[in-house]
C-alpha positions as CSV (number, residue, x, y, z in Angstrom):
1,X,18.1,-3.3,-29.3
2,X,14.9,-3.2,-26.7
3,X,15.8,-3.7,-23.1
4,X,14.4,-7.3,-21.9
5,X,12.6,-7.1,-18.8
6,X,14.9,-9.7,-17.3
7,X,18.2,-8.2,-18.0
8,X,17.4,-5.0,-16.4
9,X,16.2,-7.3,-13.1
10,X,19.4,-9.6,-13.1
11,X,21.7,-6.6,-13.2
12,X,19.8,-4.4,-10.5
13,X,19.9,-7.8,-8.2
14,X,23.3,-8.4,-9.0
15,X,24.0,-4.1,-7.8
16,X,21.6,-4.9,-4.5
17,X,23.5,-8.5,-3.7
18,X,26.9,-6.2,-3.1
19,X,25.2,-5.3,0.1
20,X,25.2,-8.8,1.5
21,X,28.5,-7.9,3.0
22,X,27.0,-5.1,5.0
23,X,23.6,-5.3,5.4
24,X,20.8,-7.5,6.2
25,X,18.5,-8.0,3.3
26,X,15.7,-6.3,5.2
27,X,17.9,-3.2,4.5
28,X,18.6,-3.2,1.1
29,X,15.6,-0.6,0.4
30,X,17.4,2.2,1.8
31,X,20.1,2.0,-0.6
32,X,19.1,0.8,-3.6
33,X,16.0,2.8,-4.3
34,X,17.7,6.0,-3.7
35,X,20.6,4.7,-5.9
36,X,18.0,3.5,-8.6
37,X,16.3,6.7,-8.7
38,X,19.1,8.8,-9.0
39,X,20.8,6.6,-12.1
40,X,17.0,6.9,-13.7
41,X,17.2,10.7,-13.5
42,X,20.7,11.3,-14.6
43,X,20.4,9.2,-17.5
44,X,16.8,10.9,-18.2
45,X,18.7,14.1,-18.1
46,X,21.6,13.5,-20.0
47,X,19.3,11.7,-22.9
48,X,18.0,15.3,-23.1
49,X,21.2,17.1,-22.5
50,X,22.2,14.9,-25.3
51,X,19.0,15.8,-27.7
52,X,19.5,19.2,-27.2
53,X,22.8,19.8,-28.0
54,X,22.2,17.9,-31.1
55,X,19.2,20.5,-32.0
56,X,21.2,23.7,-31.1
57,X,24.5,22.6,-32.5
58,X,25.0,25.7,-34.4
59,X,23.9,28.2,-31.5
60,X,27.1,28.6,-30.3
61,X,26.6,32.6,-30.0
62,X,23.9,32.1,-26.9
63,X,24.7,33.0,-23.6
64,X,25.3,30.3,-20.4
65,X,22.2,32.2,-19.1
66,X,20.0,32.1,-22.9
67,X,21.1,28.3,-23.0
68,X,19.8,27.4,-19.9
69,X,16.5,29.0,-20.4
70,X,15.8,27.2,-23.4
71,X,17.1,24.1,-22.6
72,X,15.1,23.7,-19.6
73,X,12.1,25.5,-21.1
74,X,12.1,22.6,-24.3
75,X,14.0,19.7,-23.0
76,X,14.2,19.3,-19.3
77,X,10.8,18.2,-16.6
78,X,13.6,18.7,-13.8
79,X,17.0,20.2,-12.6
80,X,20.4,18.4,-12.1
81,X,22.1,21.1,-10.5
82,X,26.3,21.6,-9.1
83,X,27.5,20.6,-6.2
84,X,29.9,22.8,-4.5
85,X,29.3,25.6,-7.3
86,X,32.4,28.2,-7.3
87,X,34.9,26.3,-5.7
88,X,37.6,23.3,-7.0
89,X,35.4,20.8,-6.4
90,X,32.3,22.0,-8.4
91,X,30.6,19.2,-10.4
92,X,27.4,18.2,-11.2
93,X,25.0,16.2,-9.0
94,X,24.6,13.4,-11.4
95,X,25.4,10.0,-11.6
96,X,27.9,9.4,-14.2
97,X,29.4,12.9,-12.3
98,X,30.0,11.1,-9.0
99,X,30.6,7.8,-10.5
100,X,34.0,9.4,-12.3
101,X,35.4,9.5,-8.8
102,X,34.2,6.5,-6.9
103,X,38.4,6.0,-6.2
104,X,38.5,9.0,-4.2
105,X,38.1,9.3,-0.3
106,X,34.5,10.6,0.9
107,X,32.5,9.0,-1.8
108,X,29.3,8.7,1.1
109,X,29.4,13.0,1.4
110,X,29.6,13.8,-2.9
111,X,26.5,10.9,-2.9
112,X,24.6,12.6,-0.3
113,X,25.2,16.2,-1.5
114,X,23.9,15.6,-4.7
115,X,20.8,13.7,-3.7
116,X,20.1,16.8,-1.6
117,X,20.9,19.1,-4.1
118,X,18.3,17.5,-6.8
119,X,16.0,17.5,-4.3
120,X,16.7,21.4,-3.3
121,X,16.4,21.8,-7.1
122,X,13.2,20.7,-7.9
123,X,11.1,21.1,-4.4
124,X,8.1,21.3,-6.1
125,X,9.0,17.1,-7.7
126,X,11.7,15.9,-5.6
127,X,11.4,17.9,-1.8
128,X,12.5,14.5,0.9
129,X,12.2,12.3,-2.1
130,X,15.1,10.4,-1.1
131,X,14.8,9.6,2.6
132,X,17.1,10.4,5.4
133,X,20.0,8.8,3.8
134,X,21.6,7.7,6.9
135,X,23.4,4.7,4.8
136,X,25.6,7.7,3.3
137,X,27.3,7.4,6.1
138,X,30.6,5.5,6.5
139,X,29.8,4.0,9.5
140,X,26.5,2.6,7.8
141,X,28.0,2.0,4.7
142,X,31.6,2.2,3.6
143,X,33.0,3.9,0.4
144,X,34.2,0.4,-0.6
145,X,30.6,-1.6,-0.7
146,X,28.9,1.6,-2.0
147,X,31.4,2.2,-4.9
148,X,31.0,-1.7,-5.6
149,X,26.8,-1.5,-5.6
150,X,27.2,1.7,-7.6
151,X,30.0,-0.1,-10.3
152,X,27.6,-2.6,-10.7
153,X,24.3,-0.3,-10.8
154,X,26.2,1.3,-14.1
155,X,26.4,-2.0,-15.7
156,X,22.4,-1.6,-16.2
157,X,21.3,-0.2,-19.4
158,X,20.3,3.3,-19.6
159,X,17.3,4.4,-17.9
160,X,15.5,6.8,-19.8
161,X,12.6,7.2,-22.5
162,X,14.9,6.2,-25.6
163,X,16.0,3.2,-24.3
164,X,13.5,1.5,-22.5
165,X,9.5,2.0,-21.4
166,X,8.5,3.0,-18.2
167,X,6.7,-0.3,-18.1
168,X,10.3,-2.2,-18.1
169,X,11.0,0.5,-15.9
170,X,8.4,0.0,-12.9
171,X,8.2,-3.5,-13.5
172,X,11.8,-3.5,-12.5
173,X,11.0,-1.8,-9.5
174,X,8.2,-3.9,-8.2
175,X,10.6,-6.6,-9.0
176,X,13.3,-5.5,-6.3
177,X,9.9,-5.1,-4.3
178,X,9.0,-8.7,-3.9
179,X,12.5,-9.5,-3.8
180,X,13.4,-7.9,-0.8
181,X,10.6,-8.8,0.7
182,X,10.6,-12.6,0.0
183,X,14.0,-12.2,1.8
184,X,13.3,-9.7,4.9
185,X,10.3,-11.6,6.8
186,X,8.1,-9.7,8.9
187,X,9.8,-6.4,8.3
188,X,8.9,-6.9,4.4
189,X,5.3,-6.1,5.3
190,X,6.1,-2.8,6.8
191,X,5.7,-1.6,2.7
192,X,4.7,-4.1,0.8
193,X,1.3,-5.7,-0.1
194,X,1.3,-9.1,-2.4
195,X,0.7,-7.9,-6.1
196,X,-2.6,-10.4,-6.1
197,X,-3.9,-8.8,-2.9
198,X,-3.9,-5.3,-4.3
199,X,-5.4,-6.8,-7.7
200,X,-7.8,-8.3,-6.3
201,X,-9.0,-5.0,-3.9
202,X,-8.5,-2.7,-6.6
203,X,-10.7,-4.6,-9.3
204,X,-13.5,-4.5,-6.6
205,X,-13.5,-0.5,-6.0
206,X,-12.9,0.1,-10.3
207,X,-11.3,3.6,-10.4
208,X,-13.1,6.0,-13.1
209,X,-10.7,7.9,-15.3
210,X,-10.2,11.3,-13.3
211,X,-10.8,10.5,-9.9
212,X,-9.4,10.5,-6.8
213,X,-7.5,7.7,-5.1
214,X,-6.6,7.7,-1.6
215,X,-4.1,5.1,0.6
216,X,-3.8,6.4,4.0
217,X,-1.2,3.8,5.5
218,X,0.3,3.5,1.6
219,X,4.1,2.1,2.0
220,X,5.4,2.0,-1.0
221,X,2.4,3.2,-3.5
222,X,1.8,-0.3,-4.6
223,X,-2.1,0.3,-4.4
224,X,-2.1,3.7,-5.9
225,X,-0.5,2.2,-8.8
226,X,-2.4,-1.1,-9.2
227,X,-5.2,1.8,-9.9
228,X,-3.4,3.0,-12.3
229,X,-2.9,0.5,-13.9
230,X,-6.1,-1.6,-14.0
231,X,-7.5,2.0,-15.6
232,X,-5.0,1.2,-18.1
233,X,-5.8,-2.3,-19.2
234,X,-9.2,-1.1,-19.7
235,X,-8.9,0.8,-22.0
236,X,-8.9,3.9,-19.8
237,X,-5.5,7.0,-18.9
238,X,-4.3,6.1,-15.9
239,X,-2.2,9.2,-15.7
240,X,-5.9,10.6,-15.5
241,X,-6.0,10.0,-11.7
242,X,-5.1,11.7,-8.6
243,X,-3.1,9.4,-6.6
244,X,-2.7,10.8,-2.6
245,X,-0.9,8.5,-0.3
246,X,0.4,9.4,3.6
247,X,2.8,7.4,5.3
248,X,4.3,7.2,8.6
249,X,7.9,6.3,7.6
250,X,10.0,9.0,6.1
251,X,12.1,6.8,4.1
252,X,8.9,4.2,2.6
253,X,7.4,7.8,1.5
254,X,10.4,7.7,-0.7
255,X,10.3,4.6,-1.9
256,X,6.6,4.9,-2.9
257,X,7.3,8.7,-4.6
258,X,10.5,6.7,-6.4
259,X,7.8,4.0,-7.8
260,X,5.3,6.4,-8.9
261,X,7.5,8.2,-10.9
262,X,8.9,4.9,-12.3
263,X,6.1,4.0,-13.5
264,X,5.1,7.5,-15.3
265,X,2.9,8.9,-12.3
266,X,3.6,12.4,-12.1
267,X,-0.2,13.2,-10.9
268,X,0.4,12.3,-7.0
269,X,0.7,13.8,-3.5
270,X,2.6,12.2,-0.7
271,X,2.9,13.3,2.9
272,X,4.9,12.0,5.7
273,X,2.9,11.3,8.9
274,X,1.0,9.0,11.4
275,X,-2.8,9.1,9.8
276,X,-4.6,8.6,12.7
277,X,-2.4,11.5,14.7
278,X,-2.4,14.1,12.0
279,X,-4.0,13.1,8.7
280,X,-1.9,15.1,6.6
281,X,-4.8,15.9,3.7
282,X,-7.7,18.0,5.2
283,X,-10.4,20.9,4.2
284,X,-9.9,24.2,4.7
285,X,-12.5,23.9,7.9
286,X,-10.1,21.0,9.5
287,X,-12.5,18.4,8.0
288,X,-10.4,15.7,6.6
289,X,-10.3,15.7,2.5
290,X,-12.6,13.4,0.7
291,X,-11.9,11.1,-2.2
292,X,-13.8,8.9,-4.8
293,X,-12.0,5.9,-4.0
294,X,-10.0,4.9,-0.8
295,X,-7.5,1.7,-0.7
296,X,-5.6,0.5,2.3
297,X,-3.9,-2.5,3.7
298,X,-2.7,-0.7,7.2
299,X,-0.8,-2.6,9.5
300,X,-2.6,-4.7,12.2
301,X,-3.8,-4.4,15.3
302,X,-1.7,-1.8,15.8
303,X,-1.1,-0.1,19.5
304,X,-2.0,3.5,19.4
305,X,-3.3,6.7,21.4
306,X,-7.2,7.0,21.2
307,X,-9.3,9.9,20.6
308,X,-10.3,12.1,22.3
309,X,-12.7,14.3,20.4
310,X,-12.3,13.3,17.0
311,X,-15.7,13.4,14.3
312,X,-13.9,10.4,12.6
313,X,-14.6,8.3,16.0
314,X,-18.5,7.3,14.4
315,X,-19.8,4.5,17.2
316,X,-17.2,4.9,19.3
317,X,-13.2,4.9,19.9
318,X,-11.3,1.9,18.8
319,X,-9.3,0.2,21.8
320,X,-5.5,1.3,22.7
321,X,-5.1,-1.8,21.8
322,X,-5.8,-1.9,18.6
323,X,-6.4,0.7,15.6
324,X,-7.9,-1.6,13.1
325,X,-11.3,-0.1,13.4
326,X,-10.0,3.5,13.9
327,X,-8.4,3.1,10.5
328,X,-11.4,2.2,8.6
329,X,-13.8,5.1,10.8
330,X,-10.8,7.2,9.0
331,X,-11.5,5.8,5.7
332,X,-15.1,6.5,6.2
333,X,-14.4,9.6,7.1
334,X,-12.8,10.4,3.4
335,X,-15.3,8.8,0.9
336,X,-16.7,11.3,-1.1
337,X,-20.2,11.9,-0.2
338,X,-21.9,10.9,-3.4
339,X,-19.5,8.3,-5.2
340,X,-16.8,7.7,-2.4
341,X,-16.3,3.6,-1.7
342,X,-13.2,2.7,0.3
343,X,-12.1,-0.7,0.8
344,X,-9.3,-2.1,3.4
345,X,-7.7,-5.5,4.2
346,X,-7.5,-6.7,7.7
347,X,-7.5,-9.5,10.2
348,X,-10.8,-11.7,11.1
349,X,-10.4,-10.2,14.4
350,X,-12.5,-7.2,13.1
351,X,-15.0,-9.1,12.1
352,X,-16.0,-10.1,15.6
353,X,-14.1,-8.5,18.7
354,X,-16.7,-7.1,21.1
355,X,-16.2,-4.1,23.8
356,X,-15.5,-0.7,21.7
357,X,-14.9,-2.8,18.3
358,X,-18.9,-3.9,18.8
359,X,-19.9,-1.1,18.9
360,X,-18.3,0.5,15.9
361,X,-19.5,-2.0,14.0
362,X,-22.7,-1.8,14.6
363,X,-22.8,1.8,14.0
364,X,-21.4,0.8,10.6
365,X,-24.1,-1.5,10.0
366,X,-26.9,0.3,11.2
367,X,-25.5,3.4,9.0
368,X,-25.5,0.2,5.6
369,X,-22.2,1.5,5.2
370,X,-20.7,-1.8,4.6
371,X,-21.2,-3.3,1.0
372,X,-19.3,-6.8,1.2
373,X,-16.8,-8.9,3.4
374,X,-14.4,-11.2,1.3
375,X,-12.4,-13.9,3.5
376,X,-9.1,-14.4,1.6
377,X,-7.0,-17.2,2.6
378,X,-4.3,-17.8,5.5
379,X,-0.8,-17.1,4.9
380,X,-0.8,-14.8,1.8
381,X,1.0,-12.1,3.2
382,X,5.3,-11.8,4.2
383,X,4.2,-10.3,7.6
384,X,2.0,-12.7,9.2
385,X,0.6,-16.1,8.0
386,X,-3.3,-15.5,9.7
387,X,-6.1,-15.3,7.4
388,X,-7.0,-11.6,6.2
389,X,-10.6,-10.2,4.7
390,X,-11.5,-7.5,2.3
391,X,-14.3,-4.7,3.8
392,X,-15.7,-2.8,1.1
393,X,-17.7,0.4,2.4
394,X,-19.8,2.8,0.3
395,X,-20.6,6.4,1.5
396,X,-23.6,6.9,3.0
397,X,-27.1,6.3,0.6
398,X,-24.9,5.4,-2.6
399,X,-24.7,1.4,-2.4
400,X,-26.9,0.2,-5.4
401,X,-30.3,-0.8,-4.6
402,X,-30.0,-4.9,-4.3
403,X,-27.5,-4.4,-1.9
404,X,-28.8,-1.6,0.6
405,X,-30.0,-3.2,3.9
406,X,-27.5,-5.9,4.2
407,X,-23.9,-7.0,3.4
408,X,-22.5,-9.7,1.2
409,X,-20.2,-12.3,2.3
410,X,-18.3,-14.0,-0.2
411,X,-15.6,-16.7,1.0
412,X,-13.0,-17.0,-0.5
413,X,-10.4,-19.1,1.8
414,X,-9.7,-22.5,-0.4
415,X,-8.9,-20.4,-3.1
416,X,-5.0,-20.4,-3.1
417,X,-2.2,-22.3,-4.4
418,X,1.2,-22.7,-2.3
419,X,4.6,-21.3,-3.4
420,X,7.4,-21.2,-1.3
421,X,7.2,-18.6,1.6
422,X,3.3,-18.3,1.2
423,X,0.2,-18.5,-0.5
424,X,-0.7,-17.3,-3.7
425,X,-3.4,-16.0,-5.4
426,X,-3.9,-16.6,-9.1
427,X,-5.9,-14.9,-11.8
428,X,-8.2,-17.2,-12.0
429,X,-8.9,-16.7,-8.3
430,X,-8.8,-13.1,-8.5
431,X,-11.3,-13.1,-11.2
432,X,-14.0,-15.6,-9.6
433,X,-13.9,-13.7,-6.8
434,X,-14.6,-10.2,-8.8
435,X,-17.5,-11.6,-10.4
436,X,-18.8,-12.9,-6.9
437,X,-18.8,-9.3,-5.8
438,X,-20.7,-7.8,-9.0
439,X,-23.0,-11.0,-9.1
440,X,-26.2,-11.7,-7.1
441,X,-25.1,-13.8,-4.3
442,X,-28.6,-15.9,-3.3
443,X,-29.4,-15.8,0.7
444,X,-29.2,-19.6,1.2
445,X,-25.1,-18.8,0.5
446,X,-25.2,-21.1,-2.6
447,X,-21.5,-21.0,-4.3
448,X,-21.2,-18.6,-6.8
449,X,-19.6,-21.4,-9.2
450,X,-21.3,-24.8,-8.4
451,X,-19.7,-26.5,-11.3
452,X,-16.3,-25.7,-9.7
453,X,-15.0,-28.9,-9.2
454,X,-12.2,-27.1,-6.4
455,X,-15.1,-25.9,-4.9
456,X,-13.7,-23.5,-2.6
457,X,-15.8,-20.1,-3.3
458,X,-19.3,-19.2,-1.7
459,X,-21.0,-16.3,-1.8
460,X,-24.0,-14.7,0.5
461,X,-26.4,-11.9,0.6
462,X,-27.2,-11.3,4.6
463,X,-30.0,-8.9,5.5
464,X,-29.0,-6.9,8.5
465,X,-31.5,-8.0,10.6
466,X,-30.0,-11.2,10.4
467,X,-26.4,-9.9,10.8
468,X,-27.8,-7.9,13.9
469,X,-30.1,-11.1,15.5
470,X,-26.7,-12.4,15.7
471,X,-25.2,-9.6,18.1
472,X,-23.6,-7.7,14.8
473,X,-21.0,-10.4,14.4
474,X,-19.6,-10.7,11.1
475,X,-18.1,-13.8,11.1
476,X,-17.9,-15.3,7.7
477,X,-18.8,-19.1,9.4
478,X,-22.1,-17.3,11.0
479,X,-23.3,-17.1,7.1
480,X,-21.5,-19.5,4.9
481,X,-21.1,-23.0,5.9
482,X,-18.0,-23.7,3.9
483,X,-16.2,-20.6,6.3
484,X,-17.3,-22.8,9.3
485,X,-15.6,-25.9,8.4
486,X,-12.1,-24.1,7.6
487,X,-9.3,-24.7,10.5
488,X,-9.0,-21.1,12.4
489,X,-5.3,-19.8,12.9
490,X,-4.7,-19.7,17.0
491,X,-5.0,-15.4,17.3
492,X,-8.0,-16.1,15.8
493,X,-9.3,-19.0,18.1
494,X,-8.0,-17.2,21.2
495,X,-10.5,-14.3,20.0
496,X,-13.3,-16.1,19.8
497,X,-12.9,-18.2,22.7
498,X,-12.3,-15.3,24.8
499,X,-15.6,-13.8,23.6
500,X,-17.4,-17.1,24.3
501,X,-15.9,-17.4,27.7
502,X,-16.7,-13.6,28.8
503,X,-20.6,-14.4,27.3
504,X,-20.7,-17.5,29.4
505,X,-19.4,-15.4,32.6
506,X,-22.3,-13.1,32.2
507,X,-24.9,-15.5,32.0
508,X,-24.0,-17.3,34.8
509,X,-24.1,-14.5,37.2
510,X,-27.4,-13.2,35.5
511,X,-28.7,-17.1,36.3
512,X,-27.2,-17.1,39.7
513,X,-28.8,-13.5,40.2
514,X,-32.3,-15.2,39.7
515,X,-31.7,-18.0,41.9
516,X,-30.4,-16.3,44.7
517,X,-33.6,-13.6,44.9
518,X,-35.8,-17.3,44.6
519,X,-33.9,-18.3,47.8
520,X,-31.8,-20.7,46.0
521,X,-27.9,-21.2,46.9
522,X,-25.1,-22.9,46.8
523,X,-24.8,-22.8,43.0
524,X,-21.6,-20.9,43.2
525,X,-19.4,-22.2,45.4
């Protein structure tokens, strides 16, 4: 009987809500994933153990040595090896293994040893797949709650080809995704993007079977799968891509090399490390690497250590206080030079902070490096409720002709519907705004959809000219009327107010300047 997606998500829940007594929900990550992962292998492994002992049944006469050759030659894509080989307590480093002695003191160590020794097994698949497993620990986690979550992990079906797809399988995953994340707050967007939002940004830059996708700040793979994915549903191999990923957080680079492999991924590269510090993928000249497509959704306004003397740093360093624009000058910096397009959510701030960020920008624009701007609504993501935007980029000379010289703005910000921690974007949403992007837009910012009784979507192609009369702000509400009107989170206010106040400052002591070389005082005091 097939494995409903629903059973497998009710009894992985019902494993991670053993924690409760231990952890806050904002933890539960660390623990199940690992736990998750390991059950999916050693059930993977013994359904082949199991197939080819069954095939070899009368090969009784072959050595430990000739059995293990072939069996791992014809059956196995990885090792399960011993723990403590050569001594009493020698057993194997799988699940059912350790689970046989859950009763007995140090349950924590035999867990930890065998996750270590699969991943010392199979360095080439598995090397710091599972994180730094500090909740092995009994003073992070005792033997009591972890033997409970692992009595009740068993009670989920088998996890392997023969009894359910890999499409129950990731699906499961992404499940306990959004459901620790509905429940952790802020910390929730530390990995995790809203399904929609990577949908949405992923239908835009249309991976090509073979290509190259790259997520520099990618959590926990979410993006390099939607690719996937969406190559799928067209028709296309999404095993056909080459998924690279780098992330700051040891243990999230686990959880996003645990969902690619759930979901049948094997065609992926992921490195731990800060991106903007030490991008981890480079040339052999020090160059950074290039790729066809480049996703991100890095975290915001982030404080970090400028540059330097960095060639990413094109117009200029981004301020200490805040890396937004150095993450998209890194982005930049790995499209491919003929096909590359890269495209990266982030907060309206970008859009129009001046000092260092002006300047980048208009570098960007002067280069027509940036295709399209897409307001998306406020409150959509767990982290922070402030409205977000889409920037799609194209490498240097390759945007298509109707859209070279200018950028398009499409808004986007009425189109959500409430649920119950945030917004939500639906398929008809994602879809209108999709064909905005591939359509047209007219200069007088007509709405791509005039019949649309909801109204809410607006689209406009702005020469740059225009865009640079206007001091290379890209303010959606500078080109589409509808943005204007919107009510403006209170970050976002500040900005702007701040920006009008320092322009106000300026002019006042260029007009007291004047007067006071006419001969004319007293207008200061």
């Amino acid at each position: 009987m097939a494995v409903t997606q629903q059973e497998i998500e009710s009894r992985l829940w019902a494993a991670a809500d053993e924690l409760r007594v231990a952890m806050p929900e904002a933890q539960y990550s660390s623990v199940v994933f690992p736990l998750m992962f390991w059950k999916y292998l050693s059930d993977t492994w013994d359904h082949h153990h199991q197939e080819f002992l069954a095939d070899n049944e009368g090969l009784d006469d072959l050595s430990a040595e000739e059995a293990h050759e072939i069996e791992y030659r014809d059956y196995q894509s990885f090792e399960i090896p011993f723990i403590h080989p050569g001594t009493v307590q020698r057993r194997r480093a799988s699940w059912t293994s350790i689970l046989a002695t859950i009763t007995q003191p140090g349950l924590g160590r035999r867990v930890r040893a065998s996750l270590q020794a699969i991943e010392t097994a199979n360095p080439d698949k598995f090397s710091r797949l599972f994180g730094s497993m500090t909740w092995t620990s009994d003073e992070v986690l005792s033997g009591e709650v972890l033997a409970a979550v692992m009595q009740a992990m068993d009670r989920t079906p088998k996890m392997h080809e023969g009894n359910m797809s890999h499409d129950v399988l990731g699906g499961a995953y992404e499940y306990l995704l959004k459901r620790f994340s509905d429940g952790s707050g802020t910390r929730a967007g530390q990995f995790f993007t809203p399904r929609e939002v990577v949908e949405l940004l992923v239908e835009v830059l249309d991976s090509k079977g073979f290509e190259s996708v790259y997520d520099p700040t990618c959590g926990s793979g979410g993006m390099l799968i939607a690719s996937a994915n969406l190559l799928k549903a067209r028709g296309g191999r999404g095993y056909t891509l080459s998924l690279h990923g780098q992330e700051a957080v040891p243990d999230t680079a686990g959880v996003a090399r645990m969902n690619l492999f759930m979901h049948n991924l094997t065609q992926f590269q992921v490195e731990v490390g800060d991106t903007l510090k030490d991008p981890r993928f480079k040339n052999p000249d020090g160059s950074v690497a290039q790729f066809d497509v480049i996703v991100a959704n890095p975290p915001y306004s982030l404080k970090w250590r400028p540059w330097t003397n960095d060639p990413r740093a094109i117009g200029g360093v981004a301020p200490q206080s805040s890396a937004d624009w150095a993450f998209v000058q890194h982005m930049i910096a790995s499209m491919d030079p003929k096909k590359g397009r890269a495209g990266v959510v982030l907060p309206h701030g970008v859009l129009f902070r001046g000092l260092q960020e002006a300047a980048i920008r208009q570098r960007v624009l002067d280069d027509d490096l940036l295709e399209a701007v897409i307001g998306l609504p406020a409150n959509l993501f767990y982290s922070t409720s402030i409205p977000t935007c889409i920037l799609v980029f194209r490498a240097p000379g390759t945007k298509a002709e109707e859209r070279q010289d200018g950028v398009l703005f499409i808004d986007a910000s009425k189109r959500f519907t409430k649920a119950k921690n945030r917004n939500v974007l639906m398929e008809a949403d994602i879809a209108d705004v999709v064909t905005a992007y591939h359509s047209n837009a007219e200069s007088d910012g007509k709405p791509v959809d005039p019949d649309d009784s909801d109204g809410g979507l607006a689209a406009r192609f702005v020469l740059t000219t225009e865009i640079a009369a206007n001091g290379y702000d890209l303010n959606i509400g500078r080109y589409i009327k509808q943005a204007a009107a919107e009510p403006e989170d209170l970050g976002t206010l500040i900005d702007a107010y701040n920006i009008a106040r320092a322009e106000r400052q300026k002019t006042e002591q260029r007009m007291l300047a004047v007067l006071a070389a006419a001969g004319i005082e007293g207008f200061d005091e």
